[in-house]
N, C-alpha and C positions, 0 to 999 in steps of 0.2 A: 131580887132573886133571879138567877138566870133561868133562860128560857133553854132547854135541851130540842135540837133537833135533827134529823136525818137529813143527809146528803146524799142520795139517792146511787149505788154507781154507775148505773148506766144511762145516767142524766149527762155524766162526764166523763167518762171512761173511753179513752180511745180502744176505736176498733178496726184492726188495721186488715185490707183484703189484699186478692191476689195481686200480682206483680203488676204493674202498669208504668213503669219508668224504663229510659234509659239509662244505660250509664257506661261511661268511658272513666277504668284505672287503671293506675299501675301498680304491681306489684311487687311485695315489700319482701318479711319473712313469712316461712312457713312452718312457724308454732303456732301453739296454740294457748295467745299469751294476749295482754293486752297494747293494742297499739293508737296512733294516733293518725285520725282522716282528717281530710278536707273535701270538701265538695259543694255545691251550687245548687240549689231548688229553683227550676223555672216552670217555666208553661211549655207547650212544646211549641211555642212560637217563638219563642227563648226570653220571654221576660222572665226577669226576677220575681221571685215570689218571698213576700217579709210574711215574718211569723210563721212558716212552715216549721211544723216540730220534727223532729229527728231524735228518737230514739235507738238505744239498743236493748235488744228484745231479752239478750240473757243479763247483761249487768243490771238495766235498770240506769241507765245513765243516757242523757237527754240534753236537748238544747234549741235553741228556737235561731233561726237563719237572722241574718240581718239584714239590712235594705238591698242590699248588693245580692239577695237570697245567698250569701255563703254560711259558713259554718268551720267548727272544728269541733272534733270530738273525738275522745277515749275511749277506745272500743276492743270486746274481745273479737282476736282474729278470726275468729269460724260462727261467728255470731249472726245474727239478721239484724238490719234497719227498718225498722216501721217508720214510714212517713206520713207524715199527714198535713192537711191545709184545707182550710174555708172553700168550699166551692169546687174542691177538686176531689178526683177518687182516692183513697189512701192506696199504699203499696206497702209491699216487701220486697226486701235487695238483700239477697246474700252477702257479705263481708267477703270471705273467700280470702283474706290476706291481702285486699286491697285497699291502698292508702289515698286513693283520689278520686270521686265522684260529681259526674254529672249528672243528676236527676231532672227528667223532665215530667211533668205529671199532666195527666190525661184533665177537662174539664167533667165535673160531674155533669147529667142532663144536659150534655151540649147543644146545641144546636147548632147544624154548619159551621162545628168547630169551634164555635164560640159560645161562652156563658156570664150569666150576667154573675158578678162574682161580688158577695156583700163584704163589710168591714170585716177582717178576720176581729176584732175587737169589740166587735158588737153585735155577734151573733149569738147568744146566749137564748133570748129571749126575753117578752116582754112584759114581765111581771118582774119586780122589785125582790130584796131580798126577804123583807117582813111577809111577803104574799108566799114568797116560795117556801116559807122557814113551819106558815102558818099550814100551807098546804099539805107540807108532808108531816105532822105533827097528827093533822086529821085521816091523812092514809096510808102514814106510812108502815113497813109491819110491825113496829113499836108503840103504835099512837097510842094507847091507853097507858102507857108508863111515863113514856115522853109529856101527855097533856102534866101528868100528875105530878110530873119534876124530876122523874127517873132517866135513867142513862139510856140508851139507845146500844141493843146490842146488832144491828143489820148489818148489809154492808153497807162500804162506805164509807164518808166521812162523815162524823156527829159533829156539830157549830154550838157554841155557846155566843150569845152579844158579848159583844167585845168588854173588857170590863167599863164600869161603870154605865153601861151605855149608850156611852157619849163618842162622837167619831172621832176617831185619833186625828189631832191637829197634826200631820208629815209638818207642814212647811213653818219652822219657828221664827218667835218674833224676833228681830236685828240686833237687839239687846241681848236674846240668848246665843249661848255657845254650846255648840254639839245639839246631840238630837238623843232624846231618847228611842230612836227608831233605827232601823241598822242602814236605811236608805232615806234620800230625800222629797222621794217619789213614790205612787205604788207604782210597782211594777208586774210583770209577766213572771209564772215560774209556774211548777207543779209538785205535785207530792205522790212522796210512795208513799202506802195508807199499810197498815199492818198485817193485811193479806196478800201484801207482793205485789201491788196494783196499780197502775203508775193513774193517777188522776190529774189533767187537765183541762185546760179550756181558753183559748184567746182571748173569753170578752171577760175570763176573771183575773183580777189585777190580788196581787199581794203585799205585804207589809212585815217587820221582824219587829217586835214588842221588846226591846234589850232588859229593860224592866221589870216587865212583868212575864216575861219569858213567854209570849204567845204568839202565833202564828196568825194576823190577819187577813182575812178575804173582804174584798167589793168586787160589786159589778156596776155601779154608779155611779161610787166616789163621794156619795151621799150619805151613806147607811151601811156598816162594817159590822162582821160577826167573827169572832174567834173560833178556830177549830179544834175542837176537841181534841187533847193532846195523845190521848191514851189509840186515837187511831190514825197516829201517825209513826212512821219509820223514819221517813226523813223526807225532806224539800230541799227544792235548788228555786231560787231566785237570780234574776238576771237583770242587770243596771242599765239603764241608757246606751251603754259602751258596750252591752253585749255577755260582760263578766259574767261570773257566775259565782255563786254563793251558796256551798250546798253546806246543810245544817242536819242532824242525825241526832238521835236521843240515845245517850250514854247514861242510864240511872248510878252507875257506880261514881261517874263523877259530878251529877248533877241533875236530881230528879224534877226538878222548876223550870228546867232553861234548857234548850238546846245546845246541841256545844257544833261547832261549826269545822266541817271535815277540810284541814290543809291541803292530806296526804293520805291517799290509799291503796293500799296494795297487797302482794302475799306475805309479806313480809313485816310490814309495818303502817300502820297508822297513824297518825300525827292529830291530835284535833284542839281548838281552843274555843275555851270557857271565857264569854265577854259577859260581865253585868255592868250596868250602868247606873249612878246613882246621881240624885241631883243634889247640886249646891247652889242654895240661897246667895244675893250679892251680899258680903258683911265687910263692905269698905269703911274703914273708918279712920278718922283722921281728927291730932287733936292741935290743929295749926301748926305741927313742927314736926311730925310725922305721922305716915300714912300707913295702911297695910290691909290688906284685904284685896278684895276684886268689886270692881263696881258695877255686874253683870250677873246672872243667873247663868249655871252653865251645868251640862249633863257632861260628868266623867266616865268617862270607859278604865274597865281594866281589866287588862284579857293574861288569862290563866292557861299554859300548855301542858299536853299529856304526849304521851308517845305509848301505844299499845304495840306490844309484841306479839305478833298472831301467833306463831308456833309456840308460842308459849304460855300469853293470858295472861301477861303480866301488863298492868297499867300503871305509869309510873307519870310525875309531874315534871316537866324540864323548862330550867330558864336558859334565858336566851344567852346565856356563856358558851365558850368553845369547853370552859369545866363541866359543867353539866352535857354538853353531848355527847364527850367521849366517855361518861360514867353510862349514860343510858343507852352507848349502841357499842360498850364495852367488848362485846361478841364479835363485833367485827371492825377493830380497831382498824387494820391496814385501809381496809374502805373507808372509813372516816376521814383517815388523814390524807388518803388521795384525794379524797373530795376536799375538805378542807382547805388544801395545798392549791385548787385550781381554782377553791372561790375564796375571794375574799369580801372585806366590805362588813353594815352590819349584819347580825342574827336577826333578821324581822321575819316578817310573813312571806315574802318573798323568798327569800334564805330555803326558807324551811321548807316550801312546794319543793325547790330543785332539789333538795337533801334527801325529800321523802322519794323523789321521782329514781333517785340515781340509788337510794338504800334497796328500794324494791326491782331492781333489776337483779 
């Protein structure tokens, strides 16, 4: 039987203050439309800072710096930056139609300029997840529903144990192929929660369940719990490399599983549906021939949609040049100038530039 618990939000919830950065840009257009920055998080003595989050404050769209503290990100022109990092004060930076950022950020409790600054990846805290799951079950505003096996209505995120209760094995044995998990690693990412609320935290690491369609959280690497789906909107996760992975719940195409955002814009949305099923090795061979696979191996097979915002239509599209001009029929001439300048296959790559160049 799963265990229901509360995730507290202001256990996790960035809270972003006044202004305390600089910044040097340049300036791009002046709509008020979505654009794309670059910029650097350091110290004001000019180190780089890893793992500063950078979000935008109206979209809901975010990203974590990387060792070099840079970044890129998709942003509304007239929007604000919340930043934030381990050890330093958070800020706000107006956007203003600028495409280029240099952020330096104050130390929190300085002294002489200087702070002792901990692992952004291990500041959480030091109780476990069973202690914290137990904790807030005993106080949190739900606990007598929650002891009892009821949902959790607070805010927040609600966590079920990961199924089975056993920690997802990431790293598969040599013999198997593919992974039922969407990454090789946990890694870094955060979630919007169903109240508009961007939830994260450096020292919690995540996972994508392709199987059993769930979103998992650690903070030790030891001990995983599932988050309650119904309080989530969507999550982004990000790879070793930085990438980014954001995933969205679409009930009309898929009430089990998260469907994973290509493409988004005023105009069009793009997303696909990946399940993953496993197959047993069944080689078999009767001395004059063979047939089969002599390995276990998890298959993927991803499903695309294309949603029409002005219009609410959802529709499924394969990776043909016949199925795109039937689904973006309304604005054929755009099609086939895009069409005409890319060539190559229709993959996941294909389709970000399609969806980027449809939504202008």
């Amino acid at each position: 039987m799963k265990i229901h618990a509360l995730i507290i939000a202001s256990l996790l919830t960035l809270t972003f203050a006044g202004a305390n950065a600089q910044t040097n840009a340049t300036v791009s257009t002046t709509q008020d439309e979505n654009i794309y920055i670059t910029g650097t998080v350091q110290t004001k003595q000019g180190d780089p800072l890893r793992y500063a989050f950078v979000q935008d404050k109206l979209t809901k769209s975010a990203v974590y710096t990387d060792s070099l503290g840079s970044f890129t990100l998709q942003v509304n022109a007239n929007s604000k930056l919340g930043v934030t990092c381990t050890g330093f004060n958070d800020t706000l930076i107006d956007v203003k139609n600028r495409t280029s950022f240099l952020i330096r950020l104050s130390y929190k409790n300085a002294a002489n300029g200087q702070s002792n600054i901990p692992d952004p990846t291990k500041t959480t805290d030091n109780i476990n997840l069973a202690t914290l799951r137990d904790q807030l079950i005993l106080n949190g505003p739900d606990a007598a529903q929650s002891r009892s096996g009821g949902g959790n209505t607070g805010k927040g995120l609600n966590v079920d144990m990961a199924q089975g209760s056993v920690f997802p094995v990431i790293h598969q044995k040599e013999a198997t192929q593919g992974s039922r998990y969407l990454l090789g690693d946990w890694v870094h990412g955060y979630v919007v929660n169903s109240k508009d609320s961007i939830i994260q935290n450096p020292g919690f690491f995540f996972n994508y369940d392709k199987m059993g369609g769930g979103l998992l959280l650690t903070k030790d690497q030891h001990e995983a719990i599932e988050i309650y789906r119904e309080t989530i909107k969507s999550f982004t996760l990000f790879d070793a490399l930085n990438q980014r992975y954001t995933f969205t719940t679409v009930p009309e195409i898929d009430k089990s599983h998260y469907v994973q955002v290509i493409s988004s814009g005023n105009n069009y949305k793009i997303y696909k549906l990946t399940k993953t099923k496993f197959e047993a090795a069944n080689y078999v061979s009767d001395g004059v021939a063979s047939s089969g696979n002599n390995f276990d191996s998890y298959v993927d097979e991803g499903v695309y949609y294309v949603l029409d915002v002005k219009t609410n239509q959802l529709q499924p599209l394969a990776l043909k040049k016949k199925a795109l001009k039937q689904v973006f029929a309304s604005q054929a001439d755009k099609l086939n100038k895009f069409m005409a300048a890319n060539s190559g296959d229709i993959d996941d790559a294909y389709l970000v530039d399609l969806g980027d160049y449809m939504n202008k």
